[in-house]
Structure formats: structure tokens, C-alpha cells
C-alpha positions as CSV (number, residue, x, y, z in Angstrom):
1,X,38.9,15.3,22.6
2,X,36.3,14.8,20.1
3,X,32.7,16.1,20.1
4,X,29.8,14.4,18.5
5,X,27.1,15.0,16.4
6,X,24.4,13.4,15.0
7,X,25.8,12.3,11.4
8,X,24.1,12.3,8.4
9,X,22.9,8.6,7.3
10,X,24.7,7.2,4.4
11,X,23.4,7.7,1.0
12,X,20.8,10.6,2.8
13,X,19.1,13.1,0.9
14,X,20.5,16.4,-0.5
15,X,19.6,19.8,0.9
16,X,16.7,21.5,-0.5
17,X,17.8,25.1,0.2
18,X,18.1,25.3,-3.6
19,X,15.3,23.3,-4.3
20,X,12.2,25.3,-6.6
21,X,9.5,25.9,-4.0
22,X,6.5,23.1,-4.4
23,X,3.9,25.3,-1.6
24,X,4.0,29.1,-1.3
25,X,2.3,30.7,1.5
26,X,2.2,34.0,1.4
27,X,0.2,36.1,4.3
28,X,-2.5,33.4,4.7
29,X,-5.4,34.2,7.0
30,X,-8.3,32.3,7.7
31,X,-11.1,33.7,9.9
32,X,-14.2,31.4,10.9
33,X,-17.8,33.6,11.1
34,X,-21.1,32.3,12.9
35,X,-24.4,32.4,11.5
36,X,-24.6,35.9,11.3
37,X,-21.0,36.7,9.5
38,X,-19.6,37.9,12.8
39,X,-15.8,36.7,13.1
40,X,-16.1,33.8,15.5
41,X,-12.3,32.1,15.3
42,X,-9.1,33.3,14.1
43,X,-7.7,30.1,13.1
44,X,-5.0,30.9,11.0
45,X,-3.5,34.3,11.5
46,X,-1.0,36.2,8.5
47,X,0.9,32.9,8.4
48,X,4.7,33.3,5.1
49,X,6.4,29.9,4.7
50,X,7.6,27.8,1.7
51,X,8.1,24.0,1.3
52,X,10.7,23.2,-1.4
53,X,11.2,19.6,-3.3
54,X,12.2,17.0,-1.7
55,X,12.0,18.7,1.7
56,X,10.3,17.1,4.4
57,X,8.5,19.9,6.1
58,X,7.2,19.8,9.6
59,X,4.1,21.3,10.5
60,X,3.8,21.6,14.3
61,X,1.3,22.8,17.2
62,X,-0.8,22.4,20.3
63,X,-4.8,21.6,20.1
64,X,-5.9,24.2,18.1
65,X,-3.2,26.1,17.1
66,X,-4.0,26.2,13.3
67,X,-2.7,23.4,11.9
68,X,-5.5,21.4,10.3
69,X,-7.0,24.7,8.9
70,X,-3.5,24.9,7.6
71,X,-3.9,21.2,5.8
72,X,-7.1,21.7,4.4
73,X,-6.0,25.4,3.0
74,X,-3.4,23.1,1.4
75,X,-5.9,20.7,-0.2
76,X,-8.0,23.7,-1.5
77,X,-11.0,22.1,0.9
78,X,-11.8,25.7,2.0
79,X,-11.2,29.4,1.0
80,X,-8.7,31.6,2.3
81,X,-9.9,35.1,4.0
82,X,-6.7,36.8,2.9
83,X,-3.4,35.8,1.5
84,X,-2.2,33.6,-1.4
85,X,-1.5,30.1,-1.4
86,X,0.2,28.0,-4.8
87,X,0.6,24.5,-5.2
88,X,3.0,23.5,-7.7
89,X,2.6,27.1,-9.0
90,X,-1.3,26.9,-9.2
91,X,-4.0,27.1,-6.9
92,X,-5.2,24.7,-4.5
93,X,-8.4,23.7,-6.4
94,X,-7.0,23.4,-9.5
95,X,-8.1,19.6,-10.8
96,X,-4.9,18.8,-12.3
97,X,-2.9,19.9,-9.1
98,X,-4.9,17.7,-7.1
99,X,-4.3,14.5,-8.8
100,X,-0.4,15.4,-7.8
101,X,-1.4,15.1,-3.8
102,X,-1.5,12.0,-2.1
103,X,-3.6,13.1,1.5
104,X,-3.7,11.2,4.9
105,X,-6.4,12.7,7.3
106,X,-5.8,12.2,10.7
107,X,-8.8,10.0,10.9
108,X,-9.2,7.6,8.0
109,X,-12.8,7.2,6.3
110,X,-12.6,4.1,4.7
111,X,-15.8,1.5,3.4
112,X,-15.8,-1.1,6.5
113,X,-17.1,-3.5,4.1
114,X,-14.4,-3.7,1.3
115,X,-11.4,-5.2,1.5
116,X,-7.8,-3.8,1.7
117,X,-7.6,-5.0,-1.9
118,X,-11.0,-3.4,-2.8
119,X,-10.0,-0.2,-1.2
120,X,-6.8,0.0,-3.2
121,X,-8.7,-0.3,-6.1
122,X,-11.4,2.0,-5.6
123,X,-9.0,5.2,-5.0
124,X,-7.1,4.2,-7.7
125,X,-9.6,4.3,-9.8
126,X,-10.9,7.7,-8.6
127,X,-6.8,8.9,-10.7
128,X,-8.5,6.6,-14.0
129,X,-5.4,4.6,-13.2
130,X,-5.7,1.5,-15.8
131,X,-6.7,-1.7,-14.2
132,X,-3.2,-3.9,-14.8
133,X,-1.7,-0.9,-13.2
134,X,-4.0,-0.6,-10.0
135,X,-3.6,-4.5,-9.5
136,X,0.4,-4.1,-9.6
137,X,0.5,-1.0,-7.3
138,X,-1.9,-2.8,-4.9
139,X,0.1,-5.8,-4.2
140,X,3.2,-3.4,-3.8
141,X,1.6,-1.0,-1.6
142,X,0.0,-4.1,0.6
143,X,3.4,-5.9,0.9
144,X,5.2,-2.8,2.2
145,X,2.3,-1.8,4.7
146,X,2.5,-5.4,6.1
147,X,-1.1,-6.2,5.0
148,X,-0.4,-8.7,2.3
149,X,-1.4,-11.7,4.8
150,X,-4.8,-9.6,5.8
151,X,-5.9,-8.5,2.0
152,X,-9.0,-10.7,2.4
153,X,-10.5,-9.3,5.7
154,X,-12.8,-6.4,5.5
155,X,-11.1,-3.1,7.0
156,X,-14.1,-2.8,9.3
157,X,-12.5,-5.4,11.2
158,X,-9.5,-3.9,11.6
159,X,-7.8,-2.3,14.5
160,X,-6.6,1.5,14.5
161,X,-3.1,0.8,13.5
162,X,-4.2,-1.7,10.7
163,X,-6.9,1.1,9.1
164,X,-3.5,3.7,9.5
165,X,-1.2,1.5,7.7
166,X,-4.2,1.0,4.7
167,X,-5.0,4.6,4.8
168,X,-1.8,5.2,4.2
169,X,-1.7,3.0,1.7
170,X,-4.3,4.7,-0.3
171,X,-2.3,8.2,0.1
172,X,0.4,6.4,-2.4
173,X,-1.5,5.1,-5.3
174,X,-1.2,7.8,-7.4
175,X,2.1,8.5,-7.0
176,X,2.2,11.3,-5.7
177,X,4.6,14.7,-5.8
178,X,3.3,15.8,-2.8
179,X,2.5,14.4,0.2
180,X,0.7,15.4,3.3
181,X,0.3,13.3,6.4
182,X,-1.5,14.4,9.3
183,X,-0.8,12.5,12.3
184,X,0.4,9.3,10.3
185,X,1.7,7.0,13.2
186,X,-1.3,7.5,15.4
187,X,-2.5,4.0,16.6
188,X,1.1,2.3,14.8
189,X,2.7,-0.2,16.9
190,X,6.8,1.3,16.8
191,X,7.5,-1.0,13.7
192,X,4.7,0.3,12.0
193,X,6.4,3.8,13.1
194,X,9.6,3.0,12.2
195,X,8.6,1.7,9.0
196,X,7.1,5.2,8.1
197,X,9.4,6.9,9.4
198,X,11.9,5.1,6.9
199,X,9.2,5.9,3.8
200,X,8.9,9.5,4.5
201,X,12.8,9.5,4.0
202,X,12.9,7.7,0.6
203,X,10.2,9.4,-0.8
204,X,12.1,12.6,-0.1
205,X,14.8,11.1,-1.5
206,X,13.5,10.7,-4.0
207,X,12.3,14.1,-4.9
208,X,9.0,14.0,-3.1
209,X,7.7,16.6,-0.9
210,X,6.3,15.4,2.3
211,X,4.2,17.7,4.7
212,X,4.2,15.8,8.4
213,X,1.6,17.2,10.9
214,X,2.2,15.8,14.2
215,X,2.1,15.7,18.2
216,X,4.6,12.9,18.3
217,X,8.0,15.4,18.6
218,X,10.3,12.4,18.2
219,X,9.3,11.2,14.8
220,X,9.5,14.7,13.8
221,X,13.0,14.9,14.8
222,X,14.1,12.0,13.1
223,X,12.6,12.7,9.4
224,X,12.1,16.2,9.2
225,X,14.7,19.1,7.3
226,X,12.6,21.9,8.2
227,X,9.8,22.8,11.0
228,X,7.3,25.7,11.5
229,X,5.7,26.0,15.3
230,X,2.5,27.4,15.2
231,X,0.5,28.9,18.5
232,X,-2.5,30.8,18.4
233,X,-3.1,30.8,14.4
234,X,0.8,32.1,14.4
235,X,4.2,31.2,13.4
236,X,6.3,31.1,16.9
237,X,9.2,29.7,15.1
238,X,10.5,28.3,11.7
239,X,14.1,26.8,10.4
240,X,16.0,24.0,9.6
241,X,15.5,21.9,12.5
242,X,19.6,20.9,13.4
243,X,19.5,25.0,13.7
244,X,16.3,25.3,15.8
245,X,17.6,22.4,18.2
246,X,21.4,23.2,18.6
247,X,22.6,24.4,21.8
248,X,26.0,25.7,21.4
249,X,26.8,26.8,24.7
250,X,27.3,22.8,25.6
251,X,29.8,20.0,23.9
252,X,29.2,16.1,24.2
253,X,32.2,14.3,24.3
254,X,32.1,10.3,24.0
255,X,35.0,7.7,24.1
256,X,35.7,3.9,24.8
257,X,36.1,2.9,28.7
258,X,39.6,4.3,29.9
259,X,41.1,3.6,33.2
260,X,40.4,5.6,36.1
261,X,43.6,7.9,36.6
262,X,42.8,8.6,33.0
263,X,39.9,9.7,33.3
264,X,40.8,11.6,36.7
265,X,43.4,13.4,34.2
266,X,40.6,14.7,31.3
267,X,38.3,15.3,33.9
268,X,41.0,17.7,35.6
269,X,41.6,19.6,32.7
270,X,37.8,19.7,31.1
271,X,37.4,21.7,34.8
272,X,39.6,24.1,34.5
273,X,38.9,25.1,31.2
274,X,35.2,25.0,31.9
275,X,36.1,28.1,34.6
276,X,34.0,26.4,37.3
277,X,31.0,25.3,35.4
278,X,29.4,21.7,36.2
279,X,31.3,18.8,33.9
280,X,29.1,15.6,33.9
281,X,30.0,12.5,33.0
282,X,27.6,9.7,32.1
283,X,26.9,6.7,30.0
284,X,25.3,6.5,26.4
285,X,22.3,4.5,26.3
286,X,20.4,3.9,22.8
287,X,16.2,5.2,23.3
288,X,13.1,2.9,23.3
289,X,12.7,2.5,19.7
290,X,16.3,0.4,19.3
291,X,15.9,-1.6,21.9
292,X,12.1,-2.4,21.7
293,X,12.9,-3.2,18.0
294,X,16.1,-5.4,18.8
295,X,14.0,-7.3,21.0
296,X,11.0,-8.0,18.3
297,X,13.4,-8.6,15.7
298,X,14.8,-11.5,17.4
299,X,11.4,-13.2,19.0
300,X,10.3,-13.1,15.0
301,X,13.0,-15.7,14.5
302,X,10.8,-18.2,16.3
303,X,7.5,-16.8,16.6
304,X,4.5,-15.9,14.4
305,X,1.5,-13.3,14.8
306,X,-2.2,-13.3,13.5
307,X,-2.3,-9.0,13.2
308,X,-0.3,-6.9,10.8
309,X,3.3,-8.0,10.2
310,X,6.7,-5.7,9.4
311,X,6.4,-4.4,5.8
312,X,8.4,-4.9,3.1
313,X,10.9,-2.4,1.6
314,X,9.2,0.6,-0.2
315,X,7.1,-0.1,-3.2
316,X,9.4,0.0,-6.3
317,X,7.0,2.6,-8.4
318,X,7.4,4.8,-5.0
319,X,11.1,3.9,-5.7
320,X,10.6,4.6,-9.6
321,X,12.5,1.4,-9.9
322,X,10.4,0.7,-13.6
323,X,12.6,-1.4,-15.0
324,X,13.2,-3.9,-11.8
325,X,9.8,-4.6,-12.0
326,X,9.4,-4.9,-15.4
327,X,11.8,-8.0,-14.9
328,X,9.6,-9.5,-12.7
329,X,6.6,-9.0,-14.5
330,X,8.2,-10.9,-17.2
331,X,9.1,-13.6,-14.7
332,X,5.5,-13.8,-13.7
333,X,4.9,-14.6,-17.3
334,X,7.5,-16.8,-18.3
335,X,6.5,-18.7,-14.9
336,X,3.0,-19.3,-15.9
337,X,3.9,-20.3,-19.7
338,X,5.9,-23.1,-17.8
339,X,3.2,-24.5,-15.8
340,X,0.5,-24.6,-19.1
341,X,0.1,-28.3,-19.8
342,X,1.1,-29.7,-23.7
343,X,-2.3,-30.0,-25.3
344,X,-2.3,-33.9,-26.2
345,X,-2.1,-34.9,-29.8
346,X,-5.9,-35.8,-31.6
347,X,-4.5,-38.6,-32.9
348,X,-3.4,-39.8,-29.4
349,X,-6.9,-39.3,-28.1
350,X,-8.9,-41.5,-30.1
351,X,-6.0,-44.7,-29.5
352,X,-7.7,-47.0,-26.4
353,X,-5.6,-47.3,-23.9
354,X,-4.0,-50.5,-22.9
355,X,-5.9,-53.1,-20.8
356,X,-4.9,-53.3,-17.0
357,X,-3.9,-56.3,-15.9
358,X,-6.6,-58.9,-14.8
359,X,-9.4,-57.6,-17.8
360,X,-11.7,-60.3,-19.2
361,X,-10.5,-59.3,-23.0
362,X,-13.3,-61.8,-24.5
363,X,-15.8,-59.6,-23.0
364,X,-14.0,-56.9,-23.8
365,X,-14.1,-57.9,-27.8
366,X,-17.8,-59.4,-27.6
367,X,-18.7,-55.5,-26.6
368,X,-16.6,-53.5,-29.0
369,X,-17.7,-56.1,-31.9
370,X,-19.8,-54.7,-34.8
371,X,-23.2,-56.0,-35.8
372,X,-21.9,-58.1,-38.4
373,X,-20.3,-60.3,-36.0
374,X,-23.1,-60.4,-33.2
375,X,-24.9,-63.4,-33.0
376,X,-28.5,-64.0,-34.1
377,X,-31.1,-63.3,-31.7
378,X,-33.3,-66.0,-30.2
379,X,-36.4,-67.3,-32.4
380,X,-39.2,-65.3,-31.9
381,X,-37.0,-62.4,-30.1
382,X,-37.9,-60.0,-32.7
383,X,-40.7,-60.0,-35.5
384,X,-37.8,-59.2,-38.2
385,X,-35.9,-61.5,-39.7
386,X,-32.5,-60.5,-40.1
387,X,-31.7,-61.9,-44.0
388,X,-34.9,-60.8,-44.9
389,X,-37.5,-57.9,-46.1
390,X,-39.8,-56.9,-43.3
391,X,-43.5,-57.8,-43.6
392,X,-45.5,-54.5,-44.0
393,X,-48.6,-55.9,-45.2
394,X,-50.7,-55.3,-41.4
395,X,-49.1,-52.0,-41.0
396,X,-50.3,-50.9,-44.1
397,X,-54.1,-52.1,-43.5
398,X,-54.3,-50.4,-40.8
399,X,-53.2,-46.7,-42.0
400,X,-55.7,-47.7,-45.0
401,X,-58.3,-48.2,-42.6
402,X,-57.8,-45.3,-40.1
403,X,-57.6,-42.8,-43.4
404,X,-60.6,-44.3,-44.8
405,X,-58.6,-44.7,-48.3
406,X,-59.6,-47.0,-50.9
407,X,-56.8,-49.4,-49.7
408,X,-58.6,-50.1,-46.1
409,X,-61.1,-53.1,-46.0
410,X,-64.4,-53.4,-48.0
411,X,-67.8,-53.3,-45.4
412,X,-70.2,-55.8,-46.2
């Protein structure tokens, strides 16, 4: 009899139970006032938790539990009533801390009249990142969000999903150490999803601390170390999640097809060591996701799509693979010093080039002739006379007379 579990991916993260804490939250309270400073909202209530590196932290609860009061504590967007909060050991609105956060709002405020290239740019400029830098990053980020085919197109045109997958874009171009995401598969198709859900886990694996805010339970599940369930402005319940979702009054047992009397025979004896409780047999089935994904997987074989396409693998500076695309800068380079064209010789240039086939050369010589060889005009073509002196006598009586010199005609 063997039981199962759900295994650890190959090559997945270390635990970060050991792991220096990134965010320390220590008694936080935050109480809203009206007009008048009377305490109108208790929206976050004497809340203790820690998010360590590399830990992908879940941050959980209904409407209104606390939540995005929590998030923009976090960001240092407003002031705590009581309590302490560090970020990488100093306070929310310290400058330098900041530029370490990479921040997905559950609604994205983008310009509707730049493009997803434009947009890039314009947070990344907002770190002073250098422009060569920017440009790289961009077409990284834009590939692995599925946008590359789209860069052109204003994001006011684009649907929900597409301004998600931009927005969340714009959350990586610094870099960041820390990352919080509220709500970042709303409006995703499940590709879109999936493909999140797979660069939450390599950031963390990468040392990155991620902070997920969400309503969508499953995604949680399937990235997340740790969770804390807020209600009311409270903490209802915090742990690893593998501790917070084990039942261990129940064992799942799964094996190949056997024959019947077989299975008569395990059934038999699972019985009578249950003492009488209910023994259920059934038949695995994978969920939604796999299936929905098999089946787009294959129809891309043969069809194409005018909206946002399946991403790429992560972006190698996410990856801090440096020297991978340092290779393929250089390849960039070496490409377009192939394609320059030799620059001719000068020499070359000033050789005609020889006559097609079919030219009339005699005409062809009587026009490229010098003047010594040009025949003598026609008589009285032209008052000069080509083997003589001109005759400048007229010319000059007239200047004489229109100066009035000595030179012009005498009056009678």
C-alpha cells in the first residue's frame, strides 16, 4: 500500500525557514477617521507576520478584510496608526527601499496612448535605468508576457488580460527584490495564468520575495510556501500552507488497474482495519487547467491567433543569466557587421562601365569627345571665329558712350 503526496517539483526552491526576514510586521494597526477625526474603520487590526527571502508569501481574505490596506502599508503609500513595519530593514518610505519593489495594483493605470514599448520605457526610466538597458529589458519582458507581436498597438486598445500581462510587465523592470502582486491573474486567459504562475516560482527561486494577494484559492495553492487569512482587519490563520491544508485523519492510496478479486482482497482488509469507517474508491482525474492546456497546446500546431500569444520562458536578467545574453548581444553585432556592404573602391567608381549590347558607340564617342575634336559650327552660327581674336571694337563704343568718357563718340 502506498500513500501519496503531492511531491516537490524537480529542481524546486529551498525552504526559507532559515531565510533573513525581507518584511517585518510587528503589531500593525491601521484605523480610518472621518472628517471630524472620529475612528470610522478598523481596517487593519494588531496584525505580527514576517516574509523571508525567497518565500512566496500569500496574503488572503474576503472583500474588505484588510488586505489592500495591508499592500499599501507595504509600499509606505499611507501611515500606520500603531505598530512597526521594515522593508529590507528600513522603513516603507525610504527612497532607496522603494526602487527594490516591483508593484502590481489590482487595477493597472497605464497611458492608453503609448505603446507596450513606450510604457516599458517610461517606468524604466522613472529607476534612471540607462537607455541600451531599458531597450534590452523591454524586448525580454515583451517576449515572455506574449506581447512581442502587439508592441505597436496602443494599450488603450487592449483587453483586460492584455493590460494585466503589460502591467505586469512593468512590475519587473527594475529588477526587483521584492515583489508584490495584487490579484495578478485577474482578466488572464489560463495560459496567461499558468505562465505566472510558473514566474512567481522562478523568481522565488531565484531569491526573490514575492507577496500574492488573491481571491483565486487555486493559484495560491500551487505557488505559495506560506499563507496568512485575514477576516475582519485580523489574522484567522497563518503557516506553511502543506501544514494548514493537511488532513491527517485520511490516506490516499493510488495504483495501476488490478483485477477484480484483487481488488475485492485490499478492499477487505482496508475495511477491517478502517474499524467500520467508509473506504471509497474512485478514479484520478487531472483538474481544468491540464486538460484545457493539453487541448490549446495541440490546436496551436495548426492554428494562429490575432490577441496575445503564450510567452516565452522568463526574461534572462529575471533569471540573472548575464552572461547568456551577453553572447547574444554579441551575436546581434557580429550579425549586423556581416550584412554592412564593402564600400567600393574610388578608383572603381570613376571607370565607365561597359556598354550593353545594342549601343550606338559612334554616338556614344561623338558625346564624350572634347572640344578639340568637335566640329566647326555652321558660318554665321556664332559671331566668333574660332582661330581668331574676338572683335571688341562695338562693345567698347558703347560703354564709352553710356559713361560719357572721352572714348564715346564726338557730337557735332
Amino acid at each position: 500500500m502506498v500513500a501519496t503526496a503531492t511531491a516537490e517539483p524537480s529542481g524546486a526552491r529551498p525552504a526559507a525557514a532559515a531565510a533573513e526576514a525581507v518584511v517585518r510586521v510587528q503589531s500593525l494597526t491601521k484605523v480610518f477617521k472621518d472628517f471630524w477625526g472620529r475612528p470610522k474603520a478598523r481596517a487593519v487590526d494588531n496584525v505580527t507576520f514576517e516574509v523571508r527571502r525567497g518565500e512566496v508569501f500569500g496574503l488572503l481574505g474576503p472583500n474588505g478584510s484588510g488586505k489592500s490596506t495591508t499592500v499599501k502599508l507595504l509600499l509606505g503609500l499611507l501611515h500606520p496608526t500603531r505598530g512597526r513595519i521594515e522593508v529590507f530593514g528600513h522603513s516603507p518610505r525610504h527612497v532607496a527601499t522603494k526602487s527594490r519593489i516591483g508593484y502590481l495594483p489590482e487595477e493597472s493605470y497605464l497611458y492608453r496612448y503609448l505603446d507596450s514599448s513606450e510604457t516599458i520605457d517610461f517606468f524604466g526610466n522613472l529607476f534612471h535605468l540607462p537607455a541600451k538597458e531599458r531597450q534590452q529589458r523591454s524586448e525580454q519582458l515583451l517576449e515572455m508576457v506574449g506581447l512581442n507581436q502587439v508592441r505597436r498597438r496602443t494599450v488603450g486598445e487592449f483587453s483586460k488580460g492584455m493590460q494585466r500581462r503589460i502591467g505586469l510587465a512593468q512590475a519587473l523592470i527594475n529588477d526587483p527584490d521584492l515583489i508584490i502582486l495584487d490579484e495578478p491573474t485577474s482578466g488572464l486567459d489560463p495560459i496567461g495564468c499558468r505562465e505566472v504562475k510558473d514566474l512567481i516560482v522562478a523568481l522565488a527561486r531565484r531569491g526573490k520575495t514575492v507577496i500574492l494577494s488573491s481571491h483565486l484559492l487555486a493559484d495560491v495553492e500551487d505557488v505559495c510556501d506560506r499563507v496568512v487569512i485575514y477576516y475582519g482587519g485580523r489574522v484567522r490563520a497563518i503557516g506553511p500552507l502543506k501544514e494548514l491544508l493537511a488532513t491527517p485523519d485520511a490516506v490516499r492510496i493510488t495504483a495501476p488497474p488490478v483485477g477484480r478479486e484483487t481488488m475485492e482482497h485490499v478492499l477487505a482488509k482496508l475495511r477491517s482495519e478502517a474499524g467500520g469507517r467508509e473506504v471509497r474508491v474512485d478514479t484520478p482525474t487531472q483538474n481544468l487547467e491540464s486538460y484545457f492546456l493539453g487541448v490549446v497546446e495541440e490546436a496551436k500546431r495548426t492554428e494562429a491567433t490575432s490577441g496575445a500569444t503564450s510567452g516565452a520562458q522568463v526574461a534572462a536578467y529575471l533569471r540573472g543569466d548575464e552572461g547568456e545574453g551577453a553572447e547574444r548581444a554579441a551575436d546581434r553585432v557580429l550579425e549586423r557587421l556581416t550584412r554592412v556592404e564593402v564600400e567600393p573602391d574610388p578608383t572603381m567608381r570613376a571607370q565607365a562601365p561597359e556598354p550593353e549590347a545594342g549601343t550606338d558607340l559612334a554616338k556614344l564617342d561623338a558625346l564624350t569627345m572634347g572640344d578639340e575634336e568637335q566640329p566647326a559650327p555652321e558660318p554665321g552660327a556664332g559671331r566668333v571665329e574660332k582661330s581668331g581674336a574676338p572683335d571688341l571694337s562695338e562693345a567698347d563704343d558703347k560703354l564709352s558712350h553710356l559713361l560719357g568718357g572721352s572714348g564715346g563718340p564726338k557730337q557735332g
